[in-house]
C-alpha positions in Angstrom: 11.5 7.7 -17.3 15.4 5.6 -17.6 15.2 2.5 -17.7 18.7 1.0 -17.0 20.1 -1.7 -19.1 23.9 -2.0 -17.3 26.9 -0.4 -15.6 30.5 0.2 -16.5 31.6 -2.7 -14.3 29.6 -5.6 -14.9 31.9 -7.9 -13.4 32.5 -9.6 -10.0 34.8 -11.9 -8.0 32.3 -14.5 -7.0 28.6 -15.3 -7.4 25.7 -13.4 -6.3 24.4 -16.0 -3.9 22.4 -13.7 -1.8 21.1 -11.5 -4.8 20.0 -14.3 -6.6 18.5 -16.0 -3.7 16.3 -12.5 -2.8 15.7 -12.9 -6.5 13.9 -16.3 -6.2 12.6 -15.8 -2.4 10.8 -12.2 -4.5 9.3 -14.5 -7.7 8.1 -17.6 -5.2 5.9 -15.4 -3.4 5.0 -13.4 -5.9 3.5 -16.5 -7.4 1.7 -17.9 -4.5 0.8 -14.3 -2.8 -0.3 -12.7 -6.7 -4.2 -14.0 -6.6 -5.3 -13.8 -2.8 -3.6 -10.0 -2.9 -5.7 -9.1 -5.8 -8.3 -10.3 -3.9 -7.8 -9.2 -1.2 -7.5 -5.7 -2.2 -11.3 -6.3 -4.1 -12.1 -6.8 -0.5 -10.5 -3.9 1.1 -12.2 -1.3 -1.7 -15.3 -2.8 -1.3 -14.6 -1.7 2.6 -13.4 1.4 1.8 -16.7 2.4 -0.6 -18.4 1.0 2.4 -16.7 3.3 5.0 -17.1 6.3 2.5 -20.7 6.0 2.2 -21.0 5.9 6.2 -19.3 9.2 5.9 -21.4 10.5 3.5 -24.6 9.9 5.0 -23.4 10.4 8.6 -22.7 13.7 7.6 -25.5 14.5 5.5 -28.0 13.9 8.2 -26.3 13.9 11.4 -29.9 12.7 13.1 -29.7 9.2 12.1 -28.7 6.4 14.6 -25.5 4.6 14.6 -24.2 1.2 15.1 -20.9 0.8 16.8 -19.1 0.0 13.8 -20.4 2.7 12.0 -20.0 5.1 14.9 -16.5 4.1 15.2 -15.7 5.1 11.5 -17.5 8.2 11.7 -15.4 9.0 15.2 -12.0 8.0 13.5 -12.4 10.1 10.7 -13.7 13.4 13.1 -10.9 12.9 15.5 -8.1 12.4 12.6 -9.6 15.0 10.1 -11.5 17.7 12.2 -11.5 20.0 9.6 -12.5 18.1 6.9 -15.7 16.7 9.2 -16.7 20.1 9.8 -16.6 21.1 6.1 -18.7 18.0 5.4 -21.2 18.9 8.1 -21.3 22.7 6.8 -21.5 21.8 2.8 -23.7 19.0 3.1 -25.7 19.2 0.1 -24.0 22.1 -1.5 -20.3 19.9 -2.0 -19.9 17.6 -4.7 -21.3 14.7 -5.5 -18.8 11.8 -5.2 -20.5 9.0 -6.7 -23.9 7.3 -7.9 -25.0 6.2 -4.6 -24.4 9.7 -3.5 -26.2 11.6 -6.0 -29.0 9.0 -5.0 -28.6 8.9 -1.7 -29.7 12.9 -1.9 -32.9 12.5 -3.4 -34.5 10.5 -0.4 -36.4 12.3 2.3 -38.2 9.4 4.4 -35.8 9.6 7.5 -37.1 5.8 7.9 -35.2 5.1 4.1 -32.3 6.6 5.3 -31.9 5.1 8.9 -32.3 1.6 6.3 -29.4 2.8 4.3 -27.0 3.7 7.3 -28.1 0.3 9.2 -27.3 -1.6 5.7 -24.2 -0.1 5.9 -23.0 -1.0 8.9 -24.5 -4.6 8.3 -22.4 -4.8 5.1 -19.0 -2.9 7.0 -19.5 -5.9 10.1 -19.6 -8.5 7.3 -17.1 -7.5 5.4 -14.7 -6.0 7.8 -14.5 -9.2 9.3 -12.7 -11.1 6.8 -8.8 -11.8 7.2 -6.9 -11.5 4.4 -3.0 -11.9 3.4 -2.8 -7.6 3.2 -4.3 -7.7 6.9 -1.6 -10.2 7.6 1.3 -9.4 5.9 1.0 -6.0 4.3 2.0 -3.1 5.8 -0.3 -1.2 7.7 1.0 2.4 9.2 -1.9 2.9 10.9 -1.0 0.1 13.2 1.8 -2.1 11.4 2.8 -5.5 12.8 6.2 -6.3 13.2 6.5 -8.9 10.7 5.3 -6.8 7.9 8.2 -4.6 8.1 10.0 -8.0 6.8 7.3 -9.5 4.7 5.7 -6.2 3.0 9.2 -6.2 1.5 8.3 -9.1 -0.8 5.3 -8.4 -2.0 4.5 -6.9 -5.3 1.6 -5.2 -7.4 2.0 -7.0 -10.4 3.9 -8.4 -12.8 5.2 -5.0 -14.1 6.4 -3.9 -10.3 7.9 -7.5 -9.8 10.1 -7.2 -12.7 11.0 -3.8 -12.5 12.4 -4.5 -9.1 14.1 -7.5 -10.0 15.8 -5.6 -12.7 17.0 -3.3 -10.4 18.1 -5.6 -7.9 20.0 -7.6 -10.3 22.0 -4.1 -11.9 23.1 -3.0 -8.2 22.8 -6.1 -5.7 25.0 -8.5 -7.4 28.1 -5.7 -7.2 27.1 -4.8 -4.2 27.1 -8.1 -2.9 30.5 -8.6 -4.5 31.8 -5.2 -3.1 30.4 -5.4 0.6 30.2 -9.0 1.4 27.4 -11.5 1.2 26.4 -10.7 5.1 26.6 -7.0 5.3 24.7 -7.1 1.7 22.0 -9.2 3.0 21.4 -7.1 6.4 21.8 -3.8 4.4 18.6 -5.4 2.2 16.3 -5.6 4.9 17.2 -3.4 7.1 16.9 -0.7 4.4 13.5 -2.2 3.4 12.2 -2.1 6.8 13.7 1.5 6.8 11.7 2.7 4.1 8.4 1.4 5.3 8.6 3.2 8.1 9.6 6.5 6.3 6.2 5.3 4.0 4.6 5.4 7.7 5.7 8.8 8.9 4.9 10.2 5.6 1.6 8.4 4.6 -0.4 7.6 8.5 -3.4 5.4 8.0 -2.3 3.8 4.6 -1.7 -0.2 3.2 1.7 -0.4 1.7 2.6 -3.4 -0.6 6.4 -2.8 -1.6 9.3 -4.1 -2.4 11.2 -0.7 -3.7 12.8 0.9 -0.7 15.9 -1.5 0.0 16.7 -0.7 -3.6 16.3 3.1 -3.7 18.5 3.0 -0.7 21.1 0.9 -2.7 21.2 2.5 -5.8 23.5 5.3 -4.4 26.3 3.0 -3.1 25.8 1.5 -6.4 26.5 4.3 -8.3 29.2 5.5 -5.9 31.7 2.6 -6.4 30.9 1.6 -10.0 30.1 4.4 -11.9 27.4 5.7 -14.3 24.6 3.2 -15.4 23.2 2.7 -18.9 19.9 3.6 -19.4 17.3 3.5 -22.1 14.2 5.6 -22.0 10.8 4.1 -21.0 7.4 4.8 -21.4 6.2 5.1 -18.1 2.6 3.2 -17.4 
């Protein structure tokens, strides 16, 4: 990995007002969004383990009884992944184990302790599925994004790592940019390619939460490197 530490032309005409302000909108919601996202995304695994043991028994004994929220997952995943549900149906014990609860899960034969499991299951998937949190709201969702998140997806970050990296990159390109295009055209070019690049995400990924903040850049960096040359880069030790 190149990490890059400047350009040949590392001047401009007047002050990167819009950079540095996308610079401090990105670090002020970093701050306050940091906690509840890592929360929140506790929350969502905990949903998806949920949903994946549904799966799991569902099609290891197709004869249980199903509550509507777990019939709804099961139904999601057959309709969007045929295949796959058919391969699960016809491996069933013979496919790998994918975790402890499966490998446990296997070694009951009361069909009354496994209707308990799947009703637990849904029981913990209607508690848990429940609760709102800022990904819900503001993350991007291409299963069924919300037109706000293609603007507010853009300033979220997955750490102190991503946040700096992209500031860093921002900084090297946006300021000439900015200098080079014009404060408006800059700014619209920012979010219009961010929004741009979630949706590519979407086409690319269906049914998957995106938190990023890389797209408007990777869109830049070309025009950068068209009007101002090569850029300086150190290696990096990529994490």
């Amino acid at each position: 990995m190149l990490l890059p530490i400047g350009h040949e032309n590392m001047s401009a005409r007047r002050w990167p007002v819009v950079t540095l302000a996308l610079i401090v909108i990105n670090v002020v919601a970093f701050v306050i969004t940091n906690g509840p996202l890592e929360d929140a995304a506790a929350t969502r695994g905990q949903v998806a383990t949920v949903r994946e043991h549904i799966l799991i028994l569902a099609a290891l004994r197709p004869d249980l009884s199903l509550h509507a929220e777990a019939q709804q997952v099961v139904d999601q995943f057959r309709e969007a992944n045929p295949k796959r549900w058919q391969w699960a149906l016809d491996q069933s014990y013979n496919r790998p184990v994918e975790d402890a609860w499966d490998a446990r899960i296997r070694m009951m034969n009361d069909p009354r302790v496994l209707q308990s499991q799947m009703d637990d299951l849904a029981k913990e998937l209607a508690d848990t599925g429940q609760t709102t949190t800022l990904l819900d709201e503001y993350a991007f969702v291409p299963a069924h994004p919300k037109p706000l998140s293609y603007l507010t997806a853009n300033f979220l970050h997955g750490g102190w790592i991503h946040l700096i990296g992209n500031m860093w990159f921002l900084w090297l390109a946006g300021f000439v940019l900015e200098d080079t295009w014009g404060r408006a055209i800059y700014g619209i070019f920012y979010l219009v390619a961010g929004a741009a690049a979630l949706q590519i995400y979407a086409w690319a990924t269906p049914g998957s939460t995106a938190r990023r903040a890389d797209g408007r850049l990777s869109r830049a960096l070309p025009h950068h490197a068209d009007q101002n040359g090569a850029l300086a880069v150190v290696p990096a030790v990529s994490f």
